[in-house]
N, C-alpha and C positions, 0 to 999 in steps of 0.2 A: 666659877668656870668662865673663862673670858670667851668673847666668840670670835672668830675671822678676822681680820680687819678688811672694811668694805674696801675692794679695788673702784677704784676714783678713774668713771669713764674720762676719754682724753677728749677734751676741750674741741669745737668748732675747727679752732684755729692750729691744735694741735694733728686733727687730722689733714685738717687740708697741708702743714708743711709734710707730714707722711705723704700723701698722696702725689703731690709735689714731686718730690725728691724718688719716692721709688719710679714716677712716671719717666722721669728725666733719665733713670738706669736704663730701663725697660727699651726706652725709645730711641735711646743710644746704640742698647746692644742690637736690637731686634728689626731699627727703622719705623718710624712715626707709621706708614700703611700697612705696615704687618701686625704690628700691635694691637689689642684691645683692652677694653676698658677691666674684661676680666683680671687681664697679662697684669695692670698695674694695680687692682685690688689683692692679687696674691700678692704680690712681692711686696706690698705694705700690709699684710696680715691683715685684712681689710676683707668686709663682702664687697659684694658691687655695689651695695644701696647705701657703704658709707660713700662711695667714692660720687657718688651720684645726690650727696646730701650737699655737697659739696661745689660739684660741677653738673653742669646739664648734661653735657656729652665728651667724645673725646677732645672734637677740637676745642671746644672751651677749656679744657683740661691745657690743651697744646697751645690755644691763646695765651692764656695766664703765664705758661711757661719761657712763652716769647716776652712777653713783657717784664718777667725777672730780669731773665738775661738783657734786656736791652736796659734797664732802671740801675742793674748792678756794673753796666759799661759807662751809665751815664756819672755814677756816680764817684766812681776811679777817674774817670777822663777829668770832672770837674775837680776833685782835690787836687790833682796833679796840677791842673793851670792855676789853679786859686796859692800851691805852694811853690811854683818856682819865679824866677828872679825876672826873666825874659820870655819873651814871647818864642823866641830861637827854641830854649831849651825847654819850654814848656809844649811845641810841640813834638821836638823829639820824644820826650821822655811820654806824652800823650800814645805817638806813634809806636815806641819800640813798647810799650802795654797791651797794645793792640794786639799788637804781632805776638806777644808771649800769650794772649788770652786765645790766639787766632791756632795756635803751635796746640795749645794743649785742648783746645774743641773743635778744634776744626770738622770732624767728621759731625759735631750737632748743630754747628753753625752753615754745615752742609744739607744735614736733614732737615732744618726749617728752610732754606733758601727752597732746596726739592719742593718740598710743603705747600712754601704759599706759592709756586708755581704752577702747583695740581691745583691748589683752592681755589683756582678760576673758574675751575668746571663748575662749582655750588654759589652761586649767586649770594647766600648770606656771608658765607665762609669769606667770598673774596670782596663782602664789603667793609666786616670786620676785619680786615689784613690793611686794606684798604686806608680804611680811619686810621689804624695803629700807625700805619706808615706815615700818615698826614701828621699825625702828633710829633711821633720822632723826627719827621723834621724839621718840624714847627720847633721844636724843644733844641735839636740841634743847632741852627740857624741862629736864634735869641743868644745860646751859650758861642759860637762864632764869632756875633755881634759882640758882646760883652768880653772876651778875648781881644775882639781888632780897637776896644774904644780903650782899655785896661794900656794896651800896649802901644797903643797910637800906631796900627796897622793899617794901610791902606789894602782891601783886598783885592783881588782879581777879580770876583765874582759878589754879587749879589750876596747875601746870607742866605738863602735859601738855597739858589744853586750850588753853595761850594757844599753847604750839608747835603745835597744828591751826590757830589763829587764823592765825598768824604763815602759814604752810602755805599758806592758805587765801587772806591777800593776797598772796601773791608769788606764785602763780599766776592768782588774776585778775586784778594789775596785768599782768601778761606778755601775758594775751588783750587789755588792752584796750588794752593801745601796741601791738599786733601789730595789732588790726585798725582803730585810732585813733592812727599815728603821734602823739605829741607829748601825748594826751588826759592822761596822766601827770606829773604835776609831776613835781620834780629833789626837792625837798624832802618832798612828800606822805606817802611810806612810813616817813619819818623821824619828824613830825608825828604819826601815827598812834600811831607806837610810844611816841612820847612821851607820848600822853594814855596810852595802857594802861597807861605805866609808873607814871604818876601817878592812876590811875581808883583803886588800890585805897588812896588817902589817902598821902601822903610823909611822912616822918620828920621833925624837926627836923633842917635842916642840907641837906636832898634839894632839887635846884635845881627849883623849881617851871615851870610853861610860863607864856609870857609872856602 
């Protein structure tokens, strides 16, 4: 007589992409302050003490979650300049990915923006947002730099500054197709990117805007 076959608990790493991914439903449908830690241990079949094996609290939950999202933009942005021909059409095509990631979350790229606006009020919360920010543009800036040397760019700005610029529209394009379906061209953030690339004068050879 054979017995059972043992069910094989799921991996560290297998719950935290559960937890993950049902938090990111949860906090979608419901809003990151309405939510709890219960809200996203149901919906991953989960008690609270897996999801707390895993994370400290909610915003750590909701940190982690910012950091996907911003790792998995950095890393589309980068293949896309690293495969096209010019700098022109490497930020278009950069830009109009933006805008098609911005089209289909905009309401979660809305609830973190909401987020780390409140996380001011908690001193750790808005010093974790804080650092995060610092890195992303530290990370952005460097990838900037390495675009304007690749294509022999002169920029308008600093590297750092144009990464706040850059910062600065992909969060209020996200408010304004969030509260203006459709207000956002397909093309627009591409467009944009494209004169910055070209404001600080193009090289001999750099494909001009039309």
């Amino acid at each position: 007589m054979t017995g059972r076959p043992e069910r094989s608990r799921p991996t560290r790493e297998e719950t935290r992409r559960r937890v993950l991914s049902a938090a990111h439903d949860v906090f979608t449908t419901r809003g990151i302050e309405a939510a709890s830690v219960a809200d996203v241990a149901a919906a991953a079949g989960l008690t609270k003490g897996a999801v707390y094996s895993s994370f400290r609290s909610k915003n750590d939950l909701v940190l982690a979650l910012m950091d996907e999202y911003v790792a998995e933009r950095q890393r589309e942005a980068t293949a896309l300049f690293d495969s096209a021909a010019d700098a022109d059409h490497a930020l278009r095509d950069v830009g109009k990915h933006l805008v098609d990631a911005i089209h289909t979350g905009a309401r979660w790229q809305r609830l973190l923006i909401a987020y780390a606006v409140s996380g001011q009020r908690d001193p750790e919360l808005a010093d974790a947002l804080r650092t995060r920010r610092q890195r992303l543009r530290e990370s952005l800036a460097a990838m900037i730099e390495r675009v304007a040397e690749r294509h022999g760019l002169t920029l308008p700005f600093p590297p750092d500054e144009a990464a706040t610029v850059v910062l600065a529209l992909s969060n209020g394009f996200a408010v304004e197709d969030s509260l203006d379906p459709g207000a956002v061209p397909d093309d627009l953030f591409g467009r944009v990117l494209a004169v910055l690339g070209t404001a600080g004068g193009a090289t001999p050879g750099d494909t001009a805007m039309p």
